[in-house]
N, C-alpha and C positions, 0 to 999 in steps of 0.2 A: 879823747876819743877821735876818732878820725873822720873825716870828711866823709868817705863811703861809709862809713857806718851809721852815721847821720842821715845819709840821701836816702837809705832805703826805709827809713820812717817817714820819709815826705809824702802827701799824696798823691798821685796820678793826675795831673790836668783833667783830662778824659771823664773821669772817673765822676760821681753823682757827689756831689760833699756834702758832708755829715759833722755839724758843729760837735765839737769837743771842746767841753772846758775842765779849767780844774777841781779838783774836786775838794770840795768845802768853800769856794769863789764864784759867784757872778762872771758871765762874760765881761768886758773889760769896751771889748769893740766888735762891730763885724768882721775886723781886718785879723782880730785873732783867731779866728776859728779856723782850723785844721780840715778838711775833706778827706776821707781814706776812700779807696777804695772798696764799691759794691760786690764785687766779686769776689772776694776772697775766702775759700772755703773754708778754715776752720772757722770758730768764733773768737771772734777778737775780745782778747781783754784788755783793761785798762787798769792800775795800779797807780794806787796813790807815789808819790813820790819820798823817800824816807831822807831823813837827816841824819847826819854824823852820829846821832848816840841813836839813830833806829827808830827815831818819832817822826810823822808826818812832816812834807817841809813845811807844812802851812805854819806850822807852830815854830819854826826856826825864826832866826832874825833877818836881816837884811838881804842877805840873799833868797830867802825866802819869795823875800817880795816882789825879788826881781825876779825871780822864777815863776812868779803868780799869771805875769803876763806870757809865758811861753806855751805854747798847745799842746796840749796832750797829743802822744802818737798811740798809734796801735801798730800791729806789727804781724808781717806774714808766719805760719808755724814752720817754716823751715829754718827759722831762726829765733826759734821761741825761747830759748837760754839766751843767745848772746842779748836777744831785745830787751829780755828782764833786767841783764844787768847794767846795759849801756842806759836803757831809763833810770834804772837808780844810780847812777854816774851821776846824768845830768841832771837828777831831781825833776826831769818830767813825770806825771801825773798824768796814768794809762786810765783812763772809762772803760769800762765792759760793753761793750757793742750788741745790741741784740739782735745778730745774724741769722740765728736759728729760725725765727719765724720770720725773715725775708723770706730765709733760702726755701721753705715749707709753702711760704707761699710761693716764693717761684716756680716752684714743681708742678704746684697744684696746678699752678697757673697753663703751664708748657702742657702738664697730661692732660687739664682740659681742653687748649688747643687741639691737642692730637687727636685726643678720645669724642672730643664734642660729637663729632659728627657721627661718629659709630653710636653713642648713646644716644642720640635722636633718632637715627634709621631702628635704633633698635626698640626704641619705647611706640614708633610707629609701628613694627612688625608684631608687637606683645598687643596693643591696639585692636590692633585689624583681627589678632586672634582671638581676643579675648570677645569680641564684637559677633564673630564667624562662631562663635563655641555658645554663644547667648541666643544668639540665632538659633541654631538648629538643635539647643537644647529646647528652645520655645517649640520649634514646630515638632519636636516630638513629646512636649509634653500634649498630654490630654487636657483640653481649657477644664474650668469648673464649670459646673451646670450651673446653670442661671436662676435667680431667684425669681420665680413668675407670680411671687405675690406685689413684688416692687419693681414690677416695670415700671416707667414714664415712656414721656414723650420723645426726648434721646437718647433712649437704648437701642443698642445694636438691632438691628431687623435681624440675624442671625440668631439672635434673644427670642426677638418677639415669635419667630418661625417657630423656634424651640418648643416655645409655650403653648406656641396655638396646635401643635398639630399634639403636644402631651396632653391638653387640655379636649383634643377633639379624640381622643383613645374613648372618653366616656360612649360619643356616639349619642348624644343629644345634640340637637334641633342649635338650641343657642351657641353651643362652642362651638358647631361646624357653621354655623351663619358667621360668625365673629371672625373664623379664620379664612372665610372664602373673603369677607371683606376685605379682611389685610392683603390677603395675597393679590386683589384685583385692583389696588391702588398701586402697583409696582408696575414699574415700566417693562419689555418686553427684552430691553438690556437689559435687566437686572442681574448682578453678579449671581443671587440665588435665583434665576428666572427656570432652569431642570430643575430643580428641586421644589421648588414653587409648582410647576406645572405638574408635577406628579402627585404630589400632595393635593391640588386643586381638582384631579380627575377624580381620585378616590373621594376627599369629598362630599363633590359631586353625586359622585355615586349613591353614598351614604345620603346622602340628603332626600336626594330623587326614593330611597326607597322608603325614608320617612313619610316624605308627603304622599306614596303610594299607601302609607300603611294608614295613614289618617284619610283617605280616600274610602278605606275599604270600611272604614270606621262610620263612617257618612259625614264627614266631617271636608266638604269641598273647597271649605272657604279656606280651610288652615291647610291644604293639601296644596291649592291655587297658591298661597302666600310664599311658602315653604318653596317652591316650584320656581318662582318669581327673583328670588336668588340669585339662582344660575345666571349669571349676564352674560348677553355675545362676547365670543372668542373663547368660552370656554369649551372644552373639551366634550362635555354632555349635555352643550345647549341645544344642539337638534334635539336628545329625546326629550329634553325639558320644556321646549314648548310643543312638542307633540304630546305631552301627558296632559298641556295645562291647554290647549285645544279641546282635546279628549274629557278632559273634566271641565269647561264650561259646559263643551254643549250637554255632557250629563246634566249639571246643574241644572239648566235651564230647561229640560226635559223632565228632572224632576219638580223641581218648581210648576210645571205646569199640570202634571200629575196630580200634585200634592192639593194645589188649590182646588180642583175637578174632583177629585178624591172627598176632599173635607167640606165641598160644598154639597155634595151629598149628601155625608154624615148630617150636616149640619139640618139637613130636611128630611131627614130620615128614610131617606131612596135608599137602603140596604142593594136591593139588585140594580143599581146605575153603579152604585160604588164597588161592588164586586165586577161587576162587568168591565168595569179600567183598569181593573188591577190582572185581569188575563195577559198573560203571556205575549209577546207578538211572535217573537220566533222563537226557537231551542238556542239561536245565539244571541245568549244574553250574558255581559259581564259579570262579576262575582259583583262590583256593586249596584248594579242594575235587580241583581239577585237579592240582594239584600235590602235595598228600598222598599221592593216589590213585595216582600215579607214584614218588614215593618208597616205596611200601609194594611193589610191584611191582616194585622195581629190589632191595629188599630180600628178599624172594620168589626174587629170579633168583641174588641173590648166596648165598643161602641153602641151597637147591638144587645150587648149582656147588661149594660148598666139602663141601657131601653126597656129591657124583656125584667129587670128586679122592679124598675119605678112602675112600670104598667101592673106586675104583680100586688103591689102594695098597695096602687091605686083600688084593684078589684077585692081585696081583702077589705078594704078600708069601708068599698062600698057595700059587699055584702052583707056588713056586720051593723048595727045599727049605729047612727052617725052619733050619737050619744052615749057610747060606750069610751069612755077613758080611758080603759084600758089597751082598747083596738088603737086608739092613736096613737098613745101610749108608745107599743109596739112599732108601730109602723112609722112614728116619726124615728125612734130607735135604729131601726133596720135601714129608713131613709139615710144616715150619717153614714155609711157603710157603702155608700156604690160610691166609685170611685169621682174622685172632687175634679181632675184632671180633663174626665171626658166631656162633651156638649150635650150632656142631659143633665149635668147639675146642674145647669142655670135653673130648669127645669125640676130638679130634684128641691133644689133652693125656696120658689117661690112653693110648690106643693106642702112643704113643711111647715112653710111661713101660713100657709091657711090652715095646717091640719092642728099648729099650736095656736093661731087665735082660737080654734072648735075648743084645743080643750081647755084654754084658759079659762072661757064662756060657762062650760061644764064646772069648772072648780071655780068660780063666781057664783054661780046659782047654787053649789052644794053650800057654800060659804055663806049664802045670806038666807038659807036654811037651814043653816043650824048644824047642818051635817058634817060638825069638824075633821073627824075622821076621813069623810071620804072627800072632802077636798083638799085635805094634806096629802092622802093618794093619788088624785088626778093631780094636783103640784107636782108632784116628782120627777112626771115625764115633760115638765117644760124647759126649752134649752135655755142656757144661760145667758144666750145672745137678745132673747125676744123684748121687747120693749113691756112693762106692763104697768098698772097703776100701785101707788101704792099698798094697796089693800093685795094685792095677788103676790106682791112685792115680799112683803111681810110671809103671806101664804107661801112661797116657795120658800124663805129662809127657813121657816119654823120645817116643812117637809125638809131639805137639807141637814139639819141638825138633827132631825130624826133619824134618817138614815147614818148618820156617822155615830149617834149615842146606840146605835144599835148593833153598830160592829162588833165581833165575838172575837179575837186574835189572841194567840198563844205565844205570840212573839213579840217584842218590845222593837222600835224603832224611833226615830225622830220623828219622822214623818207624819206619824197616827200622834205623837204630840201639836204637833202644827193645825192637823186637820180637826180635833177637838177644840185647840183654843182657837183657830176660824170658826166654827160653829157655835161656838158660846159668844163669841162677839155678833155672832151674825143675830141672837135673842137679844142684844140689850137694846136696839132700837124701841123694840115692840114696848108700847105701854098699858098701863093697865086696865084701861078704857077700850084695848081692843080685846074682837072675843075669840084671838088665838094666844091671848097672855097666859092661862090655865093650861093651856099647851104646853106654852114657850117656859113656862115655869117648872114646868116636869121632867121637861129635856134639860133645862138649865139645870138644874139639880143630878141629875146623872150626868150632865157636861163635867161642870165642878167637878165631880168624884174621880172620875176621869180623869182630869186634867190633874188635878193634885196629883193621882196615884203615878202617872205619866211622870210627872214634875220629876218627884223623887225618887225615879228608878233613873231620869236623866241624872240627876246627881249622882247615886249609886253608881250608873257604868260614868263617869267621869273620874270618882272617886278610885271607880277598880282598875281604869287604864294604868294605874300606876303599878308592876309588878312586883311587887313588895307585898308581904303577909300582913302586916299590922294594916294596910289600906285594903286590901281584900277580904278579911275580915268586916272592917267597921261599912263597908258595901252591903256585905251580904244584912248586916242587924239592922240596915239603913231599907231594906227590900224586906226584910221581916216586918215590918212594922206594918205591912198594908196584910191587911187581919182577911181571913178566907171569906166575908162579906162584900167586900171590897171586887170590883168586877176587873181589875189588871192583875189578881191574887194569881190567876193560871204564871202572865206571862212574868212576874215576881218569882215564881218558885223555878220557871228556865231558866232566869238568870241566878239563881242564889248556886242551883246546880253547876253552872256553867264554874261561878265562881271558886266554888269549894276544887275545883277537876284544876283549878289554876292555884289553886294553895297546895292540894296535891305534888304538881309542878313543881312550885319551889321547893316543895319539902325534900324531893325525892329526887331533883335533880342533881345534887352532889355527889350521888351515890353513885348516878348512873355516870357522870362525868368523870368521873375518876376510877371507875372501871374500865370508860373508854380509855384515858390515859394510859390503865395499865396496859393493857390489851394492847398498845402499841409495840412493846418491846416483842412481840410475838413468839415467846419462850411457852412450854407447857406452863411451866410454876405459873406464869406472867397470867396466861388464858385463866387458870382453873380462881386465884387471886382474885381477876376479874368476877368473876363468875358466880363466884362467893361475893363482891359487893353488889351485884346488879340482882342478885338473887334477895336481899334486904326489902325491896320493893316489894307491897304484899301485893297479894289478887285484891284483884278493885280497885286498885290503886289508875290515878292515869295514865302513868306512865311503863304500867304491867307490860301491856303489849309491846311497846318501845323495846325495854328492857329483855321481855322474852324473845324476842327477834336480837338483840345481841346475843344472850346467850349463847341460842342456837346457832348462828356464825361463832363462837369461841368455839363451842366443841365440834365444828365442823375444825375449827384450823386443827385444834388437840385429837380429831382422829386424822388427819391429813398428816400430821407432824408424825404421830405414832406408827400406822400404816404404811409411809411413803419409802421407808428402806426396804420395808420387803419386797412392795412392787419394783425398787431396784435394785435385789437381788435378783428377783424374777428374771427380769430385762438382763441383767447379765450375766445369769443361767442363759437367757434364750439365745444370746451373742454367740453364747459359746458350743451351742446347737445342741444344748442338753433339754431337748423341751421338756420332756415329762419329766424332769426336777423344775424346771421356771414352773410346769402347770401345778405341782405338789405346793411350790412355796407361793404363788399367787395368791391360792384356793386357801390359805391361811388369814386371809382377811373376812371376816365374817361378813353375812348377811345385815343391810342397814346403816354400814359404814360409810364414811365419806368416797375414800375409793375403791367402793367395791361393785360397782358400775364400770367403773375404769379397770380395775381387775379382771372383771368376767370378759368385758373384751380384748382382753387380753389373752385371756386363757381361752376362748374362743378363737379368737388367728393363730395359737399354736398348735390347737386340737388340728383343725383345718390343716397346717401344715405337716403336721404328722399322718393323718388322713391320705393328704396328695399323698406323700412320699412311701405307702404304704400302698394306694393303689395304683400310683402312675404305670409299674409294673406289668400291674393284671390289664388297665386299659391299655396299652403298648402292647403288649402282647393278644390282645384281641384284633388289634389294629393290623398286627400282622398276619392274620391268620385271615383277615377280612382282606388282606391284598395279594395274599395266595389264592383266591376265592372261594376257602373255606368258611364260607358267610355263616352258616349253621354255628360251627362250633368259636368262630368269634362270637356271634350272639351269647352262646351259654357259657366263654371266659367272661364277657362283660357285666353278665348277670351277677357274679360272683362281689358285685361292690352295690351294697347294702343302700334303701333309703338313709339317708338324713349325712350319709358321707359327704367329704368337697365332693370326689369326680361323681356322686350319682347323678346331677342335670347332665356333665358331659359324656356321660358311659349312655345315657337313655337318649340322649340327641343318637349316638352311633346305631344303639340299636334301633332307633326309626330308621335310620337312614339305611341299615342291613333288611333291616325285614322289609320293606321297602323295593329293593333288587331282589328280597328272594320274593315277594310276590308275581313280581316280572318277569322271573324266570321259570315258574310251575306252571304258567298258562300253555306257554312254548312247550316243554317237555310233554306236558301231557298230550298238546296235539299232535306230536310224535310217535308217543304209544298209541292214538287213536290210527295213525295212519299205518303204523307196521301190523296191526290188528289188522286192517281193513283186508293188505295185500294180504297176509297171513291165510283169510279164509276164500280170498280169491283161486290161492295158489293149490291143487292136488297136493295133499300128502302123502309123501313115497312109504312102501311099507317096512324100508329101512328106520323112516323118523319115528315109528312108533317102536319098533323091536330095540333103535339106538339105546346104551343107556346114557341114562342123564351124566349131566354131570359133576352132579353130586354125588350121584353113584358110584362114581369112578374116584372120585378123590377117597382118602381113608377118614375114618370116623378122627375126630378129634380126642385128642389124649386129656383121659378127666385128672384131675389132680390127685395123688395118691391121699387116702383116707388117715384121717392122723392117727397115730399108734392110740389103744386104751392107755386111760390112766394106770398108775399101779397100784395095789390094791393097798390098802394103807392098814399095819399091825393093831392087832385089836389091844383097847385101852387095858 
């Protein structure tokens, strides 16, 4: 092989080296390694090197070995044949070079160079857009409303504004105090300080008419507080402390009123305390007006509860102070004037001596023996009075009398309660006293009572349960108190009551399932029902119920039957056939669902056949009345009948005709009075009487010719 063909496997000085060894051998030294050149555009391969009979040299002999030590070459492609064979000449031993992913990277590498910087300008310009497009997507979205039940203390003031002025829409006293607050904690820069300020007047505003309206109320102090709000710098502070100016010194005007007022009541000066309450001038506030009337109406009621106690006083005394029954009374009627005014102090102690009198009286009927009548003077002693125990006992046993004497046809808890308080209020009493024979009489009708009570509270406990077998064993539970028994009345309302509730359940199926049907709103469906809710006899509870469905089914089932006609009717009447709509209307009987709705029906077409019948003849009076033949307009319009549409409008015309003709017969006639007058002023020539008339002169009018005779008809 020749020397240049040699040289051009060598590698380039210049060039980056890249160890090549043989292959299936260790390098040997650093001085054997071969460097090829980085450049080289294809990919280089390397090829074992073969021996004479075609096997690796590695596996030859001696020359092998001394070929072990020589470098592998690679070899450019523009002599890819000759290199294959001059390596296998010399039994060098080609490596495959992995150039492909130099050269991939070197590419990369140069297009990043190049491109670097276009793909940074450009992921900063995708940046900035993407940043610009986020933006102004924000500020045109709508934020979300804020949730004002979770404010805190770092929520946006933009929030908080939010809330306070949705929260002040109600137009109460506390959301609009709460938002004036917030807002006057804000400095005067405030980014929302317009919108602030406008919110804060209105407000204001609202505020100021509150506390006017709790002003008018009489209510100064919560008008003044409300009022007090307002701080300097706002917008409605001038009226706001000219209101609360304005309502102290009312206040304090009424305040001085009030006491001068009420210390008269208090002394019973009726004319000093009317005399303050006079007017001062006609300009007087609406609450000036209104004090002035409350202090007057207190004056009246003050007066009236004076003029009942002075009453009761003279009854008390006319009557003999020993009558029971007069205290009685008149401690009774004392409970009764009003507790509020400054004569109960008064009303208070009067009572308090009118019930020692009659304790005294029912003490002395007591220890005479008289049990009767000092259970009767007991009755009127109030519950409050202090007494010993002998009067003690005396009122309990009166108590117990009056509740075992109660007559009631109605059952309640109540009158259970107040029986067994009265039977408890007897067992103190012993037998050693001599209202025990008493106490023992009433306790014996208490008990009976109470029992019978007992067991109707069971019964209606038992019958709350709506089920038949528990309404039932109610009623046999109420049976059991026998017509001797004194709760027997109010026993048999409730057994009635119960039976009307077994009723109920029995008969409720029926009706339920009628309703059901009756949904589908078909005739079949209606009449089906109608037949189950009919099942229900009379006297039943739920008769009435049920007969009020009914009557709604056959209201739908004559609505359902009737309703084509009436819209045939209707489109006969479309088609301006009335008197065929009035024929088929008028086929809805008498009593039917629409036959109310029919008649008027057939009533606006009569009418319209009517007008269009007389419009005519009044038109043509009309004309005749604008010719000024007012006469015989009068007697065309006369020609449309009472009870027609046009006869209100045909009789307005002829008022209004006869009317001008009255107007005009005064005039004419004073016409013919004055040609009369001159008439007999003036000589008659004796030509005017010889003249002939002339009437005379014209010719007789031509009578109608006479109709021919019959002809004489052939005898039978």
């Amino acid at each position: 092989m020749s020397q240049r063909a040699i040289d051009q496997f060598r590698p380039q000085p210049a060039s980056t080296p890249q160890q090549v060894q043989p292959q299936g051998h260790p390098a040997t030294s650093p001085s054997q390694d071969i460097s090829l050149e980085e450049t080289i555009d294809p990919p280089a391969l390397s090829l074992p090197s073969l021996g004479e009979n075609g096997h690796p040299a590695s596996a030859q002999g001696g020359r092998d070995a001394q070929l072990e030590t020589q470098p592998a070459l690679e070899y450019p492609p523009s002599s890819l044949s000759n290199s294959l064979t001059a390596a296998s000449a010399m039994g060098v031993a080609v490596q495959p070079y992995p150039s492909v992913a130099h050269r991939i990277k070197r590419r990369v590498a140069q297009s990043a160079r190049f491109l670097g910087a276009p793909l940074i300008w450009l992921g900063v310009v995708a940046f900035c857009s993407g940043t610009g497009y986020a933006a102004f997507h924000w500020l045109l979205t709508i934020p979300p409303v804020p949730e004002c039940d979770r404010l805190w203390f770092f929520s946006l003031d933009s929030d908080k504004l939010f809330c306070a002025e949705k929260a002040a829409q109600s137009g109460t006293a506390e959301t609009l105090v709460a938002g004036l607050k917030l807002v006057d904690l804000w400095p005067s820069n405030h980014q929302l300080a317009p919108r602030a300020t406008r919110l804060k007047r209105e407000w204001s505003k609202q505020l100021l008419q509150l506390a006017s309206a709790k002003a008018l109320q009489n209510d100064l102090e919560a008008a003044i507080e409300l009022a007090k709000v307002i701080q300097p710098g706002n917008p409605v502070y001038r009226d706001a402390k000219n209101a609360i100016l304005e309502w102290e010194k009312l206040r304090d005007r009424d305040y001085v009123l009030t006491d001068v007022v009420e210390s008269a009541l208090k002394r019973h000066d009726w004319q000093k305390a009317e005399a303050e309450l006079q007017p001062p001038s006609n300009q007087m506030s609406e609450y000036q007006r209104q004090q002035f009337n409350r202090l007057k109406e207190r004056v009246v009621t003050e007066r009236m509860a004076f003029n009942q106690l002075q009453q009761l006083r003279t009854l008390v005394q006319a009557q003999s102070s020993a009558n029971s029954e007069t205290l009685g009374r008149a401690i009774q009627l004392a409970a009764q004037i009003n507790p509020r005014s400054y004569v109960s102090v008064e009303v208070a102690r009067q009572v308090q001596q009118w019930s020692q009198a009659l304790a005294k009286i029912a003490e002395n009927k007591l220890n005479q023996g008289d049990i009767p009548g000092a259970i009767a003077a007991a009755q009127w002693l109030p519950t409050t009075l202090s007494l010993s125990p002998k009067l003690q006992e005396l009122v309990w046993v009166s108590r117990a009398q009056q509740v075992a004497n109660q007559q009631s046809q109605l059952f309640s808890y109540d009158r259970l309660w107040q029986h067994a308080a009265a039977l408890a209020m007897l067992q103190p009493i012993s037998a050693d006293s001599p209202l025990y024979s008493a106490a023992q009489a009433h306790r014996l009708q208490l008990q009976n009572q109470v029992q019978d009570l007992t067991q109707l509270t069971l019964a209606s406990t038992v019958a709350k349960v709506p089920q038949i077998p528990a309404l039932q064993f109610a009623i046999q539970m109420a049976q059991a108190i026998t017509p001797d028994r004194p709760n027997r009345i109010a026993a048999q309302t409730l057994i009635a009551e119960w039976r009307k509730d077994i009723q109920r359940v029995e008969d409720r199926p029926y009706l339920t399932l009628a309703q059901r049907v009756a949904k589908a709103g078909k005739v079949k469906d209606l009449q089906t029902a109608i037949a189950h809710a009919s099942k229900i006899a009379l006297g039943r509870a739920l008769r009435p119920e049920a007969q009020a469905a009914i009557f709604d089914w056959r209201q739908q089932i004559q609505t359902i039957e009737d309703k084509p006609i009436l819209d045939r009717a209707r489109k006969l009447a479309e088609q301006k056939r009335l008197i065929d709509a009035i024929r088929e209307a008028d086929k809805i009987p008498v009593g039917r669902t629409l036959h109310p709705e029919a008649q008027a029906a057939i009533l606006r077409w009569t009418k319209m056949i009517q007008t269009a019948e007389d419009q005519p003849i009044l038109n043509e009076a009309r004309v005749l009345a604008n010719q000024g033949n007012v006469g015989a307009a009068i007697g065309v319009a006369y020609q449309i009948a009472p009870g027609r549409a046009l006869y209100e409008a045909a009789q307005k015309e002829i008022a209004v005709w006869s009317a001008q003709l009255a107007a005009v017969r005064p005039s004419r006639r004073w016409n013919e009075e004055a040609w009369d007058n001159r008439s007999r002023n003036r000589e008659p020539t004796p030509q005017s009487y010889d003249a002939p008339r002339r009437w005379q002169q014209d010719p007789a009018p031509a009578l109608p010719p006479e109709p021919p005779p019959p002809p004489e008809l052939p005898p039978p």
